[in-house]
C-alpha positions in Angstrom: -19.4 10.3 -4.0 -19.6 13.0 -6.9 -21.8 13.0 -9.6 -18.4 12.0 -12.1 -17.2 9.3 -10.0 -20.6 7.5 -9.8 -21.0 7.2 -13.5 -17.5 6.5 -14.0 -18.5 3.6 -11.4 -21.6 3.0 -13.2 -20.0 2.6 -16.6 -17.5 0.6 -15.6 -20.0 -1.8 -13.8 -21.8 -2.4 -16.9 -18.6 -2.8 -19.0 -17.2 -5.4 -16.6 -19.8 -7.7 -16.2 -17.4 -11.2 -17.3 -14.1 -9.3 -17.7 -12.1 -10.2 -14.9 -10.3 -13.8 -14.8 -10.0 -14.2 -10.7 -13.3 -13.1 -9.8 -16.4 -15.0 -11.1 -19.7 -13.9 -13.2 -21.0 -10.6 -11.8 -18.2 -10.6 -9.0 -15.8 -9.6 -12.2 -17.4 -5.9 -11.7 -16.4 -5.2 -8.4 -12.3 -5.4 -9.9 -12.9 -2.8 -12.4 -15.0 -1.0 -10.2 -12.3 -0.6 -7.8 -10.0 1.0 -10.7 -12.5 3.9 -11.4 -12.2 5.1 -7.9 -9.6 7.9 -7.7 -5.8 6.6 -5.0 -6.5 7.2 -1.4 -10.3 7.8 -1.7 -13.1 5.5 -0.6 -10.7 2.8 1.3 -13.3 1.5 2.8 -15.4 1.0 0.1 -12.6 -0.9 -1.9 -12.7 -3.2 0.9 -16.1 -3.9 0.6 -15.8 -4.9 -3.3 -12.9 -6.7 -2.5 -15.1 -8.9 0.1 -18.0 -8.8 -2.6 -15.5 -10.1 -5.2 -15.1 -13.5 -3.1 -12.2 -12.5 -0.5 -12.0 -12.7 3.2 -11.1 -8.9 4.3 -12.2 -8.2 8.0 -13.3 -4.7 9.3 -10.9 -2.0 9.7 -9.1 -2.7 6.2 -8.2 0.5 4.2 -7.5 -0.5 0.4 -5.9 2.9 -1.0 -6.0 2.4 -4.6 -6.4 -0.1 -7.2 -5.1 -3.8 -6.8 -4.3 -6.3 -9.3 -5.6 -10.2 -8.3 -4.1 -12.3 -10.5 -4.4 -16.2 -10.4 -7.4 -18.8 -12.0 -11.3 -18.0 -11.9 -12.4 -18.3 -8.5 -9.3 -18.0 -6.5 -10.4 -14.4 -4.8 -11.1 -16.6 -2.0 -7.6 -17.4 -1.3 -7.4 -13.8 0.5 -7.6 -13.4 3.9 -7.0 -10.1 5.4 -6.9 -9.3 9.0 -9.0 -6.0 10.6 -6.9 -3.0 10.7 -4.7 -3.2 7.2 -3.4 -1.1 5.3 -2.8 -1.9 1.4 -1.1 0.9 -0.6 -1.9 1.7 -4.5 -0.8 -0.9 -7.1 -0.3 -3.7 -5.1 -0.3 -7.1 -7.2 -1.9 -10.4 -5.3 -0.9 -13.6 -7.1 -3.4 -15.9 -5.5 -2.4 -19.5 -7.0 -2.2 -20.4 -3.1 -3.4 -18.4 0.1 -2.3 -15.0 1.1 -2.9 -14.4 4.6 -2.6 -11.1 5.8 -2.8 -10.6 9.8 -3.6 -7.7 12.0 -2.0 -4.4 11.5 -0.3 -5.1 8.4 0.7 -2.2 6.3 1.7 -2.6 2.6 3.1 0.0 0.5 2.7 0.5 -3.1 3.4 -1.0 -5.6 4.5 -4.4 -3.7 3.8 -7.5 -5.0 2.9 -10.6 -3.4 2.9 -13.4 -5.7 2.0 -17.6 -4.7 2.6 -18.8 -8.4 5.9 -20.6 -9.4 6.8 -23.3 -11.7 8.9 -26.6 -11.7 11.9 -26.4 -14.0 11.2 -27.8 -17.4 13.6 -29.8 -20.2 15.8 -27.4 -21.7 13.4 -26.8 -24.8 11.2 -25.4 -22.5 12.8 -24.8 -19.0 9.0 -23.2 -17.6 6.6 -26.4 -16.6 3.2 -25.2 -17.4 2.0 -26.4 -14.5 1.5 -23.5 -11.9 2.5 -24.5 -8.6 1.1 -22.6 -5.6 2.9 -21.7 -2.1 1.1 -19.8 0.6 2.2 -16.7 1.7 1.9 -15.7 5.8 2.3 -12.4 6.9 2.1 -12.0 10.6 0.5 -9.2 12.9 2.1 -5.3 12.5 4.2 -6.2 9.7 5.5 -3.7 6.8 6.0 -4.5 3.5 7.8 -1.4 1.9 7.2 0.6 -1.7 7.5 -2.3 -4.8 9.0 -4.9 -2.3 8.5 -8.4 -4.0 7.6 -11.7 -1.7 8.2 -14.8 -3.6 6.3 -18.3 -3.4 6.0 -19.9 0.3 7.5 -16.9 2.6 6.4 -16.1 5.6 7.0 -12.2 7.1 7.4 -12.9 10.7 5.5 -10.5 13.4 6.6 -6.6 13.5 9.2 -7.6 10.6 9.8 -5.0 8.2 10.5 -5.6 4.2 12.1 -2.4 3.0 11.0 -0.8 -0.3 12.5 -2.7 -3.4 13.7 -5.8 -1.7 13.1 -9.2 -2.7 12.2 -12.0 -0.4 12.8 -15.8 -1.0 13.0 -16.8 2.2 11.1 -16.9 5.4 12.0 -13.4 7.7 11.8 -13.8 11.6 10.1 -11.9 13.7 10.8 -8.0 14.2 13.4 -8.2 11.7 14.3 -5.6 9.2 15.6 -6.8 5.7 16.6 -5.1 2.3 18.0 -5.2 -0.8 17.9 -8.3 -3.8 17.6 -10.6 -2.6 17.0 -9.5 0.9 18.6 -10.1 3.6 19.0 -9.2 7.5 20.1 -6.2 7.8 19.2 -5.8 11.8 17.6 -7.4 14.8 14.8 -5.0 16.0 13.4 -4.0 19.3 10.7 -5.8 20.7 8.2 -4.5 23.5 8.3 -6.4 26.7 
C-alpha cells in the first residue's frame, strides 16, 4: 500500500472512531476506512473490514469500492456473503433484515439492496415510523446489473440475472433474465444439464 493511501487510512481511522450508525464503537472505522481506499484496489482487504465491522463475508469475496450499510447500530451482522462474490463500487446494503448473498454472486455498481419498508400511515402522515424489515435471498451465480434496485422480501433465484436499472418487487425464478421498472421476465434462460 503507498505511503498516501496509508495515511489517508490512517486519518480516516482516527476520525471515524464513533461515526458510523450500523457498525458499533471502534467497528465504525473500518466503514470510513473502506472509503479512503481508491475503486478496484485492495478487494480483498475491503472484505476483511467488512468482516471486522460485524458482517459474515466468506473467503473469496472481492469488494471493489466503497459500500454504503445503512440500517440501526449493530445490524452489520445481518450480512452474509457467500465465498467467491463479486460487489461492484457504490453498492447500498439496507440491512433492517438479512441480506444473504450465496456463491458466485456478482453485483454491479451502484445497485441497491434495501430490507427497510414501512406500513402505510393515516393520510396526515401516510409513512408509519416504524421500519419494517424483509430479508433479501440471492441464490448461487446470480447478477445483479449497474444501479438495479431489489425491494423488501425478494428473492433472486439461482443463475437469474437483474439487468442494470431494473427494479424488483417480486421474487425472480431461477435462471431468469428480467428488466426494466418494475421488472419483469423478459426470457427463460439456459440451464446446464
Amino acid at each position: 500500500m503507498s505511503n498516501v493511501v496509508a495515511g489517508k487510512l490512517e486519518r480516516a481511522l482516527r476520525e471515524a472512531r464513533g461515526a458510523a450508525p450500523v457498525v458499533d464503537g471502534p467497528r465504525a472505522s473500518e466503514s470510513i476506512a473502506m472509503r479512503v481506499l481508491p475503486d478496484f484496489t485492495f478487494p480483498g482487504v475491503r472484505a476483511q473490514l467488512l468482516r471486522i465491522a460485524g458482517c459474515d463475508v466468506r473467503r473469496g469475496v472481492a469488494v471493489l469500492g466503497d459500500i454504503e450499510l445503512i440500517g440501526p447500530r449493530g445490524s452489520a451482522k445481518n450480512l452474509r456473503i457467500g465465498p467467491n462474490v463479486t460487489i461492484g463500487p457504490g453498492v447500498v446494503l439496507g440491512l433492517d433484515a438479512r441480506i444473504t448473498i450465496s456463491r458466485g454472486v456478482s453485483i454491479g455498481p451502484r445497485a441497491v439492496l434495501h430490507t427497510g419498508t414501512h406500513a402505510l400511515g393515516p393520510e396526515t402522515c401516510r409513512m408509519s415510523p416504524t421500519v419494517v424489515g424483509q430479508p433479501i435471498f440471492v441464490e448461487e451465480g446470480a447478477w445483479i446489473g449497474l444501479a438495479a434496485i431489489v425491494l423488501p422480501g425478494v428473492r433472486i433465484g439461482r443463475g437469474a440475472v437483474v439487468s442494470a436499472g431494473a427494479v424488483v418487487t417480486k421474487d425472480v425464478a431461477p435462471n431468469t433474465l428480467v428488466a426494466v421498472n418494475p421488472a419483469t421476465v423478459v426470457s427463460e434462460l439456459p440451464t446446464e444439464p
